[in-house]
C-alpha positions as CSV (number, residue, x, y, z in Angstrom):
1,X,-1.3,-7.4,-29.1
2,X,-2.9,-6.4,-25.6
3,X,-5.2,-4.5,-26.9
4,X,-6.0,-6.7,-29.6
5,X,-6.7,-9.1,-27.2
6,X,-8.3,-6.8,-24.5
7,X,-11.0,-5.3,-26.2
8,X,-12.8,-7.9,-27.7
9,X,-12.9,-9.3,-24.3
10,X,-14.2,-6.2,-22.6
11,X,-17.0,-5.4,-25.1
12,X,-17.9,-8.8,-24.3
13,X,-17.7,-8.5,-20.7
14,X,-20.3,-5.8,-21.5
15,X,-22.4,-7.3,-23.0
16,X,-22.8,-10.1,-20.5
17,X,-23.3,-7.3,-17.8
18,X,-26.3,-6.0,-19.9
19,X,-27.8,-9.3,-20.4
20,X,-27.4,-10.1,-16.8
21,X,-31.3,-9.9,-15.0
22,X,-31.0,-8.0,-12.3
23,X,-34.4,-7.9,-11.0
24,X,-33.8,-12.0,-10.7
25,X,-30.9,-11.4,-9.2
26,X,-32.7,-8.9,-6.4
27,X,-35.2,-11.5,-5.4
28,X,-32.9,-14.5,-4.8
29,X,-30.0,-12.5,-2.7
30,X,-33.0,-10.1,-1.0
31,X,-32.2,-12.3,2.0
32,X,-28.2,-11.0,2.2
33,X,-29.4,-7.6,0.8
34,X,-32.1,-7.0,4.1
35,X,-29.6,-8.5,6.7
36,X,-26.6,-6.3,5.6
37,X,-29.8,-3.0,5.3
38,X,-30.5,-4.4,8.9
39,X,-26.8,-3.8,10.2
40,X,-26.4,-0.3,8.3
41,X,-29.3,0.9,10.4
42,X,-28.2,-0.7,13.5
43,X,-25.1,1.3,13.2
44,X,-26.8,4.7,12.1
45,X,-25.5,4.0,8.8
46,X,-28.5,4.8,6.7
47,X,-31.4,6.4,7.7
48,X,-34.6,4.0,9.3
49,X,-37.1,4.5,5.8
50,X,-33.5,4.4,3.7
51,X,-32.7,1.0,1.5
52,X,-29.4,0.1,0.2
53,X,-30.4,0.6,-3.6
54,X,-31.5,4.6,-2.7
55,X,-27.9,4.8,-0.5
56,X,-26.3,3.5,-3.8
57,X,-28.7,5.4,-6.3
58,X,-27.5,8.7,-4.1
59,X,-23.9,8.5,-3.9
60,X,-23.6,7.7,-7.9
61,X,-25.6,10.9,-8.0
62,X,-23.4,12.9,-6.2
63,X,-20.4,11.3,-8.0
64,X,-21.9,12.2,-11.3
65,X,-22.8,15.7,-10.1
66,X,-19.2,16.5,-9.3
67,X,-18.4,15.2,-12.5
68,X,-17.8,18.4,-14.9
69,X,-18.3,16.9,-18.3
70,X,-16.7,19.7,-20.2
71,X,-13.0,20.0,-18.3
72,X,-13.3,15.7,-18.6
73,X,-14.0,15.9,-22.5
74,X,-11.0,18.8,-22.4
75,X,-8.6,16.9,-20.0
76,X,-9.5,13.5,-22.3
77,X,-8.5,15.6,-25.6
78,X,-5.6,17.0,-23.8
79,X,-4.4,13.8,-22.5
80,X,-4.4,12.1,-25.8
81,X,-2.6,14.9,-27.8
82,X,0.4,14.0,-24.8
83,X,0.1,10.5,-24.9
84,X,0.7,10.5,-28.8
85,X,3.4,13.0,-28.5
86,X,4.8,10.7,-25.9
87,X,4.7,7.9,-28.2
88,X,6.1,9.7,-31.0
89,X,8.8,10.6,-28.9
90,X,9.7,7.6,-27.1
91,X,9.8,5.8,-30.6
92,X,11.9,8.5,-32.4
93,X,14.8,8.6,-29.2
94,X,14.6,4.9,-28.5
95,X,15.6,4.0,-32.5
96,X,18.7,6.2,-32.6
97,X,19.8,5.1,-29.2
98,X,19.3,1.5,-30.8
99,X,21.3,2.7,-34.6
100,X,24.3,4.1,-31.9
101,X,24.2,2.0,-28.7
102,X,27.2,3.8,-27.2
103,X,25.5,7.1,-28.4
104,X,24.4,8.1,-24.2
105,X,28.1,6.4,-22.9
106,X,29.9,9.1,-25.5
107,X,27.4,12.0,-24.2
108,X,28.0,11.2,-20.8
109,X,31.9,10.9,-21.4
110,X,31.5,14.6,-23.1
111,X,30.1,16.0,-19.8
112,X,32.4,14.3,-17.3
113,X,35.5,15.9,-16.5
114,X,38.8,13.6,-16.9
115,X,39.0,12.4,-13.3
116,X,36.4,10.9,-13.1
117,X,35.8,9.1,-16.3
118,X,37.4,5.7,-15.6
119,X,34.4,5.3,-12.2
120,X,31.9,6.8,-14.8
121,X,32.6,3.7,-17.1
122,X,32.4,1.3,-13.9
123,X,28.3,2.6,-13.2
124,X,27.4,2.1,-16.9
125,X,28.7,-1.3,-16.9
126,X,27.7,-2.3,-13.7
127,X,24.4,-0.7,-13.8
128,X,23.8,-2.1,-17.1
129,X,24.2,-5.6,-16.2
130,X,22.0,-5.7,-12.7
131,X,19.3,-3.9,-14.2
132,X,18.8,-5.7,-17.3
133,X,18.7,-8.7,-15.1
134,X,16.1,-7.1,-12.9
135,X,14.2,-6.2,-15.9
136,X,14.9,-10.0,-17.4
137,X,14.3,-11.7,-14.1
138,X,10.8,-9.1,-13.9
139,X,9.5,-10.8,-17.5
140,X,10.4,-14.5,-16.2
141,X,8.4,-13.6,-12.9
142,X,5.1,-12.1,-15.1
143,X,5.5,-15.1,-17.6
144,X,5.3,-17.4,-14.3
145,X,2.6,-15.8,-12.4
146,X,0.4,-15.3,-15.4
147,X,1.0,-19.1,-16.2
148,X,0.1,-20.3,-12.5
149,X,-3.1,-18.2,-12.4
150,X,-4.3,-19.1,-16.1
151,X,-4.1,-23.2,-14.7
152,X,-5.7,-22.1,-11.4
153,X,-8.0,-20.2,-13.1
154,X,-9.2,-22.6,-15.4
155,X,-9.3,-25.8,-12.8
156,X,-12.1,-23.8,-11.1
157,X,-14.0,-23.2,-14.6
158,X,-13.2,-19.3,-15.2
159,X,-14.2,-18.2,-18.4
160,X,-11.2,-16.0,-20.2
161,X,-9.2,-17.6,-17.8
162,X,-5.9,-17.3,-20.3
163,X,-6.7,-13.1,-20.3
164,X,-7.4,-12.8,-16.7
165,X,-4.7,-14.1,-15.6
166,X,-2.8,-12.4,-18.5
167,X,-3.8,-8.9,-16.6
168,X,-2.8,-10.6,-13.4
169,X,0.7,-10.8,-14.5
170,X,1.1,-7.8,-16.3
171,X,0.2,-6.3,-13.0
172,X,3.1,-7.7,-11.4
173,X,5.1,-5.1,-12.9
174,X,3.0,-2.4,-9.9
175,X,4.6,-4.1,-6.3
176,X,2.0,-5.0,-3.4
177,X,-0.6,-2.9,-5.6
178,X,-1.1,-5.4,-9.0
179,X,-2.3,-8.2,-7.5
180,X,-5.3,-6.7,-6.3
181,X,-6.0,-5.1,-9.1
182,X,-5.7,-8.6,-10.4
183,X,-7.9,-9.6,-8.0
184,X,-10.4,-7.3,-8.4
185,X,-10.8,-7.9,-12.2
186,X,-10.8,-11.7,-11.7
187,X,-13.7,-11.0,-9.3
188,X,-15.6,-9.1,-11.4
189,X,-15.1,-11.0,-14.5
190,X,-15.8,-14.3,-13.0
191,X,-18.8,-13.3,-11.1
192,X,-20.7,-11.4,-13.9
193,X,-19.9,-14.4,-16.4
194,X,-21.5,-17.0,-14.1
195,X,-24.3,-15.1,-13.0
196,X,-24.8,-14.3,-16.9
197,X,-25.0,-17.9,-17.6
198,X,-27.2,-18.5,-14.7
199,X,-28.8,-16.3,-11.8
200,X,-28.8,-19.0,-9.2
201,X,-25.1,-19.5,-9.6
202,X,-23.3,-19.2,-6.2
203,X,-20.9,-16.3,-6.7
204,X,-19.8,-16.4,-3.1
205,X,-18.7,-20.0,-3.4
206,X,-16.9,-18.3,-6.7
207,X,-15.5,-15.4,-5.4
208,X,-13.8,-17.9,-2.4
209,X,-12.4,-19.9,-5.3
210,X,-11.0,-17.2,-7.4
211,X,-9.6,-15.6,-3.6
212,X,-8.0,-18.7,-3.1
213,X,-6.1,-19.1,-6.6
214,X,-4.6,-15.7,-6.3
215,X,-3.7,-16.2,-2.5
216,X,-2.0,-19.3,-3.5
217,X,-0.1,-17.6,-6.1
218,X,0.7,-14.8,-4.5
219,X,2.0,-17.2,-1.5
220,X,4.7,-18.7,-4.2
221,X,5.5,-15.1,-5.7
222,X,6.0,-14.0,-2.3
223,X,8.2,-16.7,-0.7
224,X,9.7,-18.3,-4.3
225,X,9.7,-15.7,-7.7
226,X,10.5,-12.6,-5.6
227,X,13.1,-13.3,-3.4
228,X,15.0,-15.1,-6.3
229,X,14.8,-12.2,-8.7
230,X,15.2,-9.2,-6.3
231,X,18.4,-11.2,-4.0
232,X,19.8,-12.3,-7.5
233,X,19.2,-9.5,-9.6
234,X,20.1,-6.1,-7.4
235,X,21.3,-7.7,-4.3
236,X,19.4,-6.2,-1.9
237,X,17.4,-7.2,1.6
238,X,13.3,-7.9,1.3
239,X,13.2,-5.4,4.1
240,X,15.1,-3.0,1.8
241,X,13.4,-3.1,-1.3
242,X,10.3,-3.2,0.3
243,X,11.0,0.4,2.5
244,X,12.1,1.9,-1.1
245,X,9.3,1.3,-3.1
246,X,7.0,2.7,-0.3
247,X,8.9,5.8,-0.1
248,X,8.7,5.9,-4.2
249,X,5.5,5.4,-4.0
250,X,5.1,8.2,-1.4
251,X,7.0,10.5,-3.7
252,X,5.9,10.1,-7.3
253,X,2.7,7.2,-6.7
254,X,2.0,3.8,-9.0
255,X,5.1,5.2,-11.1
256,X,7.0,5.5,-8.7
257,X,6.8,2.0,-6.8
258,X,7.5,0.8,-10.5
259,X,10.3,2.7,-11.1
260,X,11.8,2.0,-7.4
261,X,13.9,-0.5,-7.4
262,X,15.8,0.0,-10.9
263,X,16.3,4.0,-9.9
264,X,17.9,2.6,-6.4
265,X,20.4,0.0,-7.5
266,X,21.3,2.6,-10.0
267,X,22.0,5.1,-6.9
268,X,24.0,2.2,-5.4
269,X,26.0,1.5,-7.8
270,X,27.1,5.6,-8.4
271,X,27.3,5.7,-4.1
272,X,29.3,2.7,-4.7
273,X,31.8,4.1,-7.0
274,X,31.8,7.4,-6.0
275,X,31.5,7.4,-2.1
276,X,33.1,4.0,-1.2
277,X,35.2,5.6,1.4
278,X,31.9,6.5,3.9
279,X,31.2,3.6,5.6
280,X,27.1,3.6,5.2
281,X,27.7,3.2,1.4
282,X,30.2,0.6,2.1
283,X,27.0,-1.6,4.0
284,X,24.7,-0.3,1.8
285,X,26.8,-1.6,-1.4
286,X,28.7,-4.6,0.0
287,X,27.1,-7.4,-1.9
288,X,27.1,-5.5,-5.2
């Protein structure tokens, strides 16, 4: 369903870049365009006889030069074989796991010598319940944010405003990181659609709109969805959960900070059960 609805929209948002004049556009904002050249050369920036378009013109150059087509085309292919693979495999594990839900408790229980069964038991219980209401409190939170943006979005007369704010929420699911990439799409969308539909159109009047629906909404993710789900769901401190998924993302990048805080109340729960008697793990675990 995404990508049914995705696409459509991005060929689209394509095609409205194409159509957009941007020789038009050049003449009415060559006012900003030669103050912001004038403050590049003040600042030895650019060159004295350089403009911003040959500065821009250049760098894509260079970009596209360092580009080797052949190891992309082979890294694409590559990447698409795995990706299927991945798919295949994901689907294939996930429906036998489904058919025999105690299938991974009975493995486990093969592996774990007598002793230490009955704790075992306690983390797959325990971890089961906080993180499926992390991962239940997560889709209540995406459902919310993407409901707040898509009215804030369309008050100020976004086109696709039910989409872009559909990719703002999904991008709750990447901490700190997905709501500027949020951002960023909102920005581009909404600016190309209304200069599209007419040149003259002030896009920095826009842009401060669309900045100040997602500032408002992440104001009320920050201080009202987040603490509720994290404080409810894995019973951990702000301060906490915000040090682990920066060392995540540190470790293992935008997978990581996603993966953070479900991989560390699962570590808390096991520290819990099986080094209670140290009294870091006792702080560390005492609201779980």
């Amino acid at each position: 369903m995404f990508f049914v609805l995705l696409i459509p929209v991005l060929v689209n948002e394509a095609k409205v870049i194409s159509s957009i004049d941007l020789q038009t556009i050049t003449l009415i904002y060559q006012e900003p365009i030669n103050t912001v050249e004038t403050y590049l050369r003040t600042y030895n920036i650019i060159a004295a006889n350089q403009t911003l378009e040959t500065l821009l013109s250049e760098k894509i150059m260079k970009l596209l030069q360092m580009i080797n087509f052949s190891d992309t085309f082979t890294t694409l292919l590559s990447f698409a074989g795995s990706f299927l693979i991945s798919i295949f495999s994901i689907l294939f594990i996930t429906f036998f796991f489904l058919k025999d839900a105690n299938m991974f408790n009975h493995v486990l229980m093969l592996f774990t010598p007598e002793e230490y069964q009955t704790e075992l038991k306690h983390v797959l219980i325990s971890s089961r319940k906080h993180i499926s209401r992390y991962f239940i409190g997560l889709l209540i939170e995406m459902i919310l944010m993407t409901i707040l943006l898509w009215i804030g979005l369309s008050v100020i007369g976004i086109n696709n405003a039910l989409l872009i704010a559909f990719i703002g929420g999904i991008m709750v699911i990447i901490p700190y990181i997905g709501v500027i990439i949020g951002t960023i799409v909102a920005l581009v969308f909404g600016i190309t659609t209304a200069l599209s539909a007419n040149v003259h159109a002030d896009i920095l009047q826009i842009a401060f709109q669309i900045l100040l629906v997602y500032g408002i909404v992440k104001i009320i993710d920050d201080f009202v969805l987040q603490p509720l789900i994290y404080s409810n769901s894995v019973k951990a401190h702000p301060l906490e959960i915000f040090l682990v998924i920066l060392m995540a993302g540190s470790i293992a990048g935008i997978s990581g900070m996603v993966l953070a805080i479900p991989t560390y109340t699962f570590l808390r729960i096991v520290a819990k059960e099986f080094l209670s008697q140290l009294k870091f793990v006792q702080k560390l675990t005492e609201k779980l």
